[in-house]
C-alpha positions in Angstrom: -15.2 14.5 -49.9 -18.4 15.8 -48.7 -19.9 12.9 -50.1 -17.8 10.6 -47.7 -18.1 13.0 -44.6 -21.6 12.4 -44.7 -21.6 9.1 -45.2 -19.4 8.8 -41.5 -22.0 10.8 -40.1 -25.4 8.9 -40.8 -23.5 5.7 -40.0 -22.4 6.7 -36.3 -25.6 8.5 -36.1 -27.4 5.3 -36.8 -25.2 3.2 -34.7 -25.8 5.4 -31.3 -29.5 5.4 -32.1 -29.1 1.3 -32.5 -27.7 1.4 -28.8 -30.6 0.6 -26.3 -28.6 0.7 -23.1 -29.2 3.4 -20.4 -26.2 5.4 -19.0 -26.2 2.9 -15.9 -26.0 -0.2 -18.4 -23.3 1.4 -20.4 -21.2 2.3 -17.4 -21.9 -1.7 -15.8 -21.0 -3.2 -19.1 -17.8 -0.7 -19.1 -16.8 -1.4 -15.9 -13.7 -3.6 -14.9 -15.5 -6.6 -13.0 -14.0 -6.5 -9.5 -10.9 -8.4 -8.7 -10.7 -11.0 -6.3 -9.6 -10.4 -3.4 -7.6 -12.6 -1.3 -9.6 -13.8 2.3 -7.0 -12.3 5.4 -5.6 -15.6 7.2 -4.1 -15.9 10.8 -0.8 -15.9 9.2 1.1 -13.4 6.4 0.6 -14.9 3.1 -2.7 -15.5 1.9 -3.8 -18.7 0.1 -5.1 -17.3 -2.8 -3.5 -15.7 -6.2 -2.7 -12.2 -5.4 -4.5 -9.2 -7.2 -1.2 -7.0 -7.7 1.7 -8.2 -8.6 4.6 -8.0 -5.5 8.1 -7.0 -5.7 10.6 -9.5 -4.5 12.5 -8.8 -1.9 16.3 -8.2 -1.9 17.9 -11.4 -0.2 18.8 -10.5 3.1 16.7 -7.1 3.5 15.4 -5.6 6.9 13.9 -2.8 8.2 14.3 -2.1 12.4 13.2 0.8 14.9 16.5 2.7 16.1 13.7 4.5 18.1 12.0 3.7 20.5 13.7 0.8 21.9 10.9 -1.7 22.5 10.1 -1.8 26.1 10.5 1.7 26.9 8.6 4.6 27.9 8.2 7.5 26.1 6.4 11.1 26.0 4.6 11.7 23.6 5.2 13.2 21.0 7.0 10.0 20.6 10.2 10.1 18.4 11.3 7.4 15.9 14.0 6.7 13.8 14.0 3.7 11.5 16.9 1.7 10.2 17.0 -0.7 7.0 19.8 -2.8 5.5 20.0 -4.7 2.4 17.5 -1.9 1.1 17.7 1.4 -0.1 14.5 4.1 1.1 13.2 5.7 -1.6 10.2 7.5 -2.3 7.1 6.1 -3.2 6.9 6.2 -6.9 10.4 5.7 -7.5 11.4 2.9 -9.7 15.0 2.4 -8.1 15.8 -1.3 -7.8 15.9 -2.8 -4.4 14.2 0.2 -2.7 11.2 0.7 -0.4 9.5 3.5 1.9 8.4 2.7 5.3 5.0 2.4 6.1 4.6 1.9 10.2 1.6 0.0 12.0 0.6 1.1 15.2 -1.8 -1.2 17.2 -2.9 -3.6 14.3 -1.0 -6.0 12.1 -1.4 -6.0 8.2 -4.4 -7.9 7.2 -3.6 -8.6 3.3 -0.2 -8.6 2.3 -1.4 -9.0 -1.3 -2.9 -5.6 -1.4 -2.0 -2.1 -1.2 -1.0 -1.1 2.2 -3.9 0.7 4.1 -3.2 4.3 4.7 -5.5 5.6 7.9 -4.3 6.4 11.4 -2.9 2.9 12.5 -1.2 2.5 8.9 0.8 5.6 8.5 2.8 6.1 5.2 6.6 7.7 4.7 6.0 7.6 0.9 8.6 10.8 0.7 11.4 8.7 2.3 11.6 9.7 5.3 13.1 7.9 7.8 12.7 9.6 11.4 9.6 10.7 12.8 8.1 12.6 15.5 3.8 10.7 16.1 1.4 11.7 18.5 0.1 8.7 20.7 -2.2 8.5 23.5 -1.3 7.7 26.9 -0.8 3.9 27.2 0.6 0.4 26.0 1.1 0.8 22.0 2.7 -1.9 19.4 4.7 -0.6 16.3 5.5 -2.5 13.4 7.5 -1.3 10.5 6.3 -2.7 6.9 8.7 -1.5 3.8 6.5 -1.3 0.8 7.2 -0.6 -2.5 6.9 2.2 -5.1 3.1 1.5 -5.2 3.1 0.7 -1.4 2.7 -3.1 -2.2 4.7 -4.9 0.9 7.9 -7.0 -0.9 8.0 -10.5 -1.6 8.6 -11.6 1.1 7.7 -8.8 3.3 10.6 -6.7 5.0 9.3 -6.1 8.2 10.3 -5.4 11.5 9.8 -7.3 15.2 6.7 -5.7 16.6 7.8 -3.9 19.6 5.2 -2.6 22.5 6.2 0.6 24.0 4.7 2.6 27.3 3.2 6.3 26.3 3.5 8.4 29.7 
């Protein structure tokens, strides 16, 4: 048995001493080569394959504002509810069929619909499930879009999105 042991031994021993890569090669040749990523076109869909695979959409889905009416003006902070049919909100994460969270765009539209929605201060997530909100805005003209995205925020196939609406922020 000792015999054998020690036989494992000087053959890993000679293989790592066989191995002429630095730590940087062996981390490059270890890494995943980067996925391509879709170029964002004027319109929703890109042309290309899409790195992550998207969830269809149920036939007939929608997501809307109940709040703010687009149009209006409101104080900040500025209150929204959000309505969906078709769809159940869940949380991000869960595996429920036929569900999504809202994500909601403020002042931009989604770039890549392909990819992971961003999550920054004009992409703001609801991954728990929520579905009313109170958001800071500045004073102003703002546009809000809702997005649904799935459990691994991934908009639907098609996307379930809503009208973009412009409100007033006193």
């Amino acid at each position: 048995m000792r015999c054998v042991i020690a036989a494992v031994a000087v053959v890993l021993l000679l293989a790592a001493c066989g191995e002429d890569s630095t730590p940087e090669q062996k981390a490059e040749k270890s890494a995943p080569a980067p996925e391509a990523t879709a170029p964002a076109t004027a319109g929703k869909e890109t042309t290309t394959e899409p790195a992550v695979e998207r969830t269809p959409a149920p036939e007939g889905a929608k997501v809307f504002f109940i709040l703010p009416e687009g149009g209006t003006t409101v104080r900040a902070p500025v209150a929204l509810k959000f309505g969906a049919e078709g769809v159940h909100i869940a949380p991000a994460g869960s595996n429920e069929p036929h569900s999504g969270h809202h994500h909601l765009l403020i002042d931009t539209k989604l770039e890549d619909y392909n990819a992971l929605i961003p999550k920054d201060e004009k992409h703001i997530h609801f991954g728990a499930g929520q579905t009313e909100a109170a958001i800071g805005l500045t004073p102003g003209k703002h546009t809000l879009q809702l997005i649904l995205g799935d459990t691994n925020h991934i908009p639907h196939d098609p996307p379930i999105e809503s009208e973009v609406i412009t409100i007033n922020v006193e």
